[in-house]
C-alpha positions in Angstrom: 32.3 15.0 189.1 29.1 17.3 188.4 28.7 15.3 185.4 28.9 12.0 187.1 26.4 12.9 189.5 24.0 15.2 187.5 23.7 11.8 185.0 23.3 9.8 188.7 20.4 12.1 189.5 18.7 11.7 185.9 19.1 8.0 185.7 17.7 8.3 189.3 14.6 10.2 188.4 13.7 8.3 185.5 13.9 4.8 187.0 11.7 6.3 189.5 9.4 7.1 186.9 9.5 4.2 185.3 8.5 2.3 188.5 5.4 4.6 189.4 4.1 5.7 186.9 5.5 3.2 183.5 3.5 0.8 182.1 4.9 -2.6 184.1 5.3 0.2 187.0 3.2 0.3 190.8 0.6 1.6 189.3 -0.6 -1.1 186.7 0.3 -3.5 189.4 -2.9 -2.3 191.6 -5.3 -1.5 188.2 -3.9 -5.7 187.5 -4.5 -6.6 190.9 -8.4 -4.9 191.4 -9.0 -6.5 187.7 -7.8 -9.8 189.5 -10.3 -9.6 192.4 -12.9 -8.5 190.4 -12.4 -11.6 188.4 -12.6 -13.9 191.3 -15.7 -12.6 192.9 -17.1 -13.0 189.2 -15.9 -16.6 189.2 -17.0 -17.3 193.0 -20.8 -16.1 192.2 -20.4 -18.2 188.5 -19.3 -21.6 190.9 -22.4 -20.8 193.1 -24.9 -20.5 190.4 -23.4 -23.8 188.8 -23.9 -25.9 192.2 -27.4 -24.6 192.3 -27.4 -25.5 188.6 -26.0 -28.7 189.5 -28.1 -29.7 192.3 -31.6 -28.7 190.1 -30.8 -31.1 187.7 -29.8 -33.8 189.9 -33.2 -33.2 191.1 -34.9 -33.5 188.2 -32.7 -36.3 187.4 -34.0 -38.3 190.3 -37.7 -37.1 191.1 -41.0 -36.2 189.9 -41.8 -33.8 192.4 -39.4 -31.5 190.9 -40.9 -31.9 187.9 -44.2 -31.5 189.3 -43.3 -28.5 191.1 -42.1 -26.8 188.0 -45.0 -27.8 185.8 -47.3 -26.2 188.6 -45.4 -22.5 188.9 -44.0 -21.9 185.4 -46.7 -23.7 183.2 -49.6 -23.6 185.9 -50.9 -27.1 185.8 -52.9 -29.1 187.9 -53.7 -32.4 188.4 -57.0 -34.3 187.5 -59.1 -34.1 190.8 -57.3 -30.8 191.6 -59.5 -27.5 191.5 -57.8 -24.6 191.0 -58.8 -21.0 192.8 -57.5 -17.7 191.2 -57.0 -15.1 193.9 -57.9 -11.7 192.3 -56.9 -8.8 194.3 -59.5 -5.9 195.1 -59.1 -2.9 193.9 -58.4 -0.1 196.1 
């Protein structure tokens, strides 16, 4: 009988291994499930960038003031008629 339970006991204890601390155990469940969320917020911040994406080029599509708007911050163009004014700051 001490036989039948000591191997009860053992087979007990490392099951209960195997669950917390085994490699398809408790433990690399919540490491699995973190890596999960991570990966979603990744994706949600991805799918807002792409609508912005999305709606720029839409708008670009569609209208020269985009265009316009771009060519005057990034490449800083002006029109004919148009002075431009460079604001230097003063030294302190």
């Amino acid at each position: 009988m001490k036989v039948l339970f000591g191997f009860l006991a053992f087979a007990f204890l490392v099951l209960q291994y195997q669950l917390w601390l085994g490699d398809d155990g408790v433990r690399s469940l919540k490491l699995l499930e973190l890596e999960l969320q991570e990966q979603r917020a990744g994706n949600e911040q991805l799918q807002q960038r792409n609508k912005l994406v999305e709606i720029e080029v839409l708008d670009l599509k569609n209208g020269l003031e985009a265009v316009e708007e771009r060519a005057r911050s990034e490449l800083g163009m002006i029109e004919k008629g148009e002075t431009f004014y460079l604001l230097v700051p003063a030294k302190q």
